[in-house]
N, C-alpha and C positions, 0 to 999 in steps of 0.2 A: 716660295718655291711652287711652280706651277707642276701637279703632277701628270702626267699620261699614263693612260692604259694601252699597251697594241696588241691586237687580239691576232692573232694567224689564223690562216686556211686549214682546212680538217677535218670536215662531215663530219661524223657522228664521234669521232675523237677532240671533237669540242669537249665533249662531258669533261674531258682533263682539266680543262681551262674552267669548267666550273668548280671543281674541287680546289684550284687554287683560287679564285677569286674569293671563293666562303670562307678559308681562313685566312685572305689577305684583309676582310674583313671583318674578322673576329679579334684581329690582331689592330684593329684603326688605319688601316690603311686605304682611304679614298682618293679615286680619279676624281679630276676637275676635268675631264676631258676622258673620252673613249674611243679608238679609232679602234675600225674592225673590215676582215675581209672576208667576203663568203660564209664558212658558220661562226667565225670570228664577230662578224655584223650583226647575228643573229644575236651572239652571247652579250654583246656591246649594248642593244638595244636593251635587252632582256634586264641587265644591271641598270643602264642607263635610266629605267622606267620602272622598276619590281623591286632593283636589290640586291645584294647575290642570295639572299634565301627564295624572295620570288623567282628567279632564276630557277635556284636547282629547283623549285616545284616542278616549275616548265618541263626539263629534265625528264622529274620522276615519272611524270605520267605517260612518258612516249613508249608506244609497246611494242614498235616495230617501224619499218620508213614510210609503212602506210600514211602513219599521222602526218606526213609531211610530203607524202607523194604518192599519185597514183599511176598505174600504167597509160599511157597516153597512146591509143590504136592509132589516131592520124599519127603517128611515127612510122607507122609499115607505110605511108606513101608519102608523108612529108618529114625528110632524115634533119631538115633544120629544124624539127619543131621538140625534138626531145623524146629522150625514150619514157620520160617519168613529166607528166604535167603537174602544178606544184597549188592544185587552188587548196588543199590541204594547209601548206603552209601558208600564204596568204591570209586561211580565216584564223591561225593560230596567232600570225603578225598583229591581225587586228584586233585582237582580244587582250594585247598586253600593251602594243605601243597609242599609247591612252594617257589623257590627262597632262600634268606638270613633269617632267623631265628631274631627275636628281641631277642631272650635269648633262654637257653639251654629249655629242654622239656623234660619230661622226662616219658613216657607210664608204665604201671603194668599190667601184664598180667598172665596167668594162663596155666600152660599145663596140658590137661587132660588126659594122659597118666600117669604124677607122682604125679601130685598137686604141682610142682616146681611154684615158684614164680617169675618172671623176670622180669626188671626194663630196659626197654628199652629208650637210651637218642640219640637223632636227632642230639651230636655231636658226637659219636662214631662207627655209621651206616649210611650208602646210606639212601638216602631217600626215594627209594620205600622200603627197609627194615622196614623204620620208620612207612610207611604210613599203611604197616598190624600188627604192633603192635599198633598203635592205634584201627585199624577196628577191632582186634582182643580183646582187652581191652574193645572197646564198645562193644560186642558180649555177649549179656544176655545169658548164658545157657538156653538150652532147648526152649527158645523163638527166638533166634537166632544161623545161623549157626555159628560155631566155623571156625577161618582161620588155617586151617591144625589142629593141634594138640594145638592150643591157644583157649583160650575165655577170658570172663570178669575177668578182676583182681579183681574186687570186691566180687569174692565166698572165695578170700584169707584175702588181703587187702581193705575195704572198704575206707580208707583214709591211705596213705604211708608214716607215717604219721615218725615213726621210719629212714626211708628210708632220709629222709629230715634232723633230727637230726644228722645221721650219718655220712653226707655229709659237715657239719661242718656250717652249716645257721645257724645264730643267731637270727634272725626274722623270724619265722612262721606263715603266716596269713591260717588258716584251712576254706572251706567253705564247707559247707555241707548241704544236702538237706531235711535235716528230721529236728525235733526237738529234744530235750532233753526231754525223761523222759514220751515220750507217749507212750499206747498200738500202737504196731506196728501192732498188726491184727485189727486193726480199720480205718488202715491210707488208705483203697483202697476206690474204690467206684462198687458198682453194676451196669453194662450194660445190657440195654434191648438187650438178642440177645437169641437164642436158648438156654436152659438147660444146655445140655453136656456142650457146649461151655461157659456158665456162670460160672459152675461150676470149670473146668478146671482154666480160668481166673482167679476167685476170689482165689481159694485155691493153685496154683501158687505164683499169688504175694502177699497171705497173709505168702508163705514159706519164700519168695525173702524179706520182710519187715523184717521180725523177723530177718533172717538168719544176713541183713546187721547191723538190730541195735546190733546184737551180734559181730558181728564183730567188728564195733567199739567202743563198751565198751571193746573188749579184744583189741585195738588198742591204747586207753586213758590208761589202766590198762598197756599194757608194755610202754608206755609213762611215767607214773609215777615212775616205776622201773627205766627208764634209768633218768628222773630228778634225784632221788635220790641215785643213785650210787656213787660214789666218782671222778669217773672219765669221769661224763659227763660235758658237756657244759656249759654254759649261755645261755639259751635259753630264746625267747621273745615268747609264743604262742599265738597266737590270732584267738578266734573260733567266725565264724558268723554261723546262726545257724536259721531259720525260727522257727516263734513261734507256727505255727499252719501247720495244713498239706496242700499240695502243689498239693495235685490231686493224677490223674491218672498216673503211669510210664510210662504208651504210647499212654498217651493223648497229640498229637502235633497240635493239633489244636488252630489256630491264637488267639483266645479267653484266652485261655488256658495260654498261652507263654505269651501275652500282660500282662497278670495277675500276672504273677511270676518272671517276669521281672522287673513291675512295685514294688513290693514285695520286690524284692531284690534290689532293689534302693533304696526304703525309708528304711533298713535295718542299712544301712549306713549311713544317711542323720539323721534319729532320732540319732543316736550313741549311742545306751544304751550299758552300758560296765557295768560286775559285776565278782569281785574278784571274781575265783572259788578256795576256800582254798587249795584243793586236790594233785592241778597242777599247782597252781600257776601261774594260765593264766587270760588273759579277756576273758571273752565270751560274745558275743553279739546274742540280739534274736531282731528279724523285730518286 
């Protein structure tokens, strides 16, 4: 049985998806393969190369979105270049995607010159090739700059999820950062900070919420087309899946992470699993 990991979109509600990796790992459960989008790519590489304990170190020590981004001033004249430049995360990328690989990885990235989709894997490329397809993967639109002509897979792919079936994995374990079935314009939170700047924020990532739960119901939707085809697979899917929302997207504060870390450990630990008729998968909610 070939297994898969597929990581989701989710800024700093990645932490979730590390809390359930640590005890998917505690319990012997290892990817032969890791597909990831945006901070999904980050967490993919992170396991892919550390562990999931080296992971959650990564995690522990982020104290704010500083460590992964700074204000970018050429943004007040150049609006494509990002309001947050990412050499932060860059020297972080380079500090951990190093050495032998525990399994293949596999990045989803986005060019914004054609809206091309591209599935970038750490056995088939150099590894500083690899390490800007992840920065580039993690790279939110318009909140971060883009690496050359790449940004976040997740404006395409919120979970790569097709990508993993096609590659002939029989076991699919999906983690993702949102819930089933909630207003996505409700999942943010309001900051005390100036006007402009609140309003920017809030109507932002109430675009980035919607955008990505659309994404992954048209991601479950051609899921279900290739389950039912004649000439698909056996596939095992397995969604974990937080029951309530998880915060802020660039909320990386140590409070914050502790929370959703902790989260997605008891996720795993209760193991609530329920048939979903549709697809014919588990799906688990923390």
């Amino acid at each position: 049985m070939k297994t898969a990991f597929v990581l989701s979109a989710g800024g700093a509600k990645g932490a979730w998806q590390v809390g359930v990796l640590r005890k998917l790992a505690q319990r012997g459960v290892h990817p032969d393969v890791i597909y990831g989008t945006s901070v999904g790519a980050m967490n993919a590489a992170g396991l892919g190369y550390l562990g999931a304990e080296g992971l959650e170190e990564i995690w522990r020590r982020l104290r704010s979105k500083r460590d992964l981004m700074r204000f970018n001033f050429s943004s007040l004249f150049l609006m494509s270049s990002g309001l947050y430049h990412t050499k932060p995360l860059k020297k972080l990328l380079g500090n951990f995607i190093s050495g032998t690989p525990l399994c293949e990885v596999v990045a989803c990235k986005v060019s914004l010159n054609t809206g091309e989709v591209s599935y970038v894997s750490n056995r088939n490329v150099s590894i500083e090739i690899f390490r800007e397809a992840v920065q580039a993967s993690a790279s939110i639109p318009i909140i971060m700059s883009p690496v050359g002509e790449w940004m976040d897979g997740g404006t395409r792919e919120y979970t790569p999820l097709r990508r993993a079936i096609r590659s002939g994995c029989t076991k699919i374990i999906v983690i993702l950062t949102r819930p089933f079935g909630i207003n996505p314009s409700r999942s943010f939170v309001l900051e005390k900070t100036g006007m402009w700047l609140r309003l920017v924020k809030v109507g932002f990532r109430a675009i980035v919420d919607i955008m990505e739960h659309e994404i992954f119901l048209n991601d479950l939707h051609q899921c279900v087309r290739l389950f039912g085809s004649q000439t698909s697979p056996s596939v095992e899917l397995e969604v974990y899946a937080p029951q309530n929302g998880l915060g802020d997207m660039l909320d990386f504060s140590p409070s914050q992470i502790d929370s959703n870390i902790h989260d997605g450990q008891q996720a795993v630990v209760q193991d609530l699993g329920q048939l979903t008729a549709a697809l014919g998968v588990a799906e688990h909610h923390a």
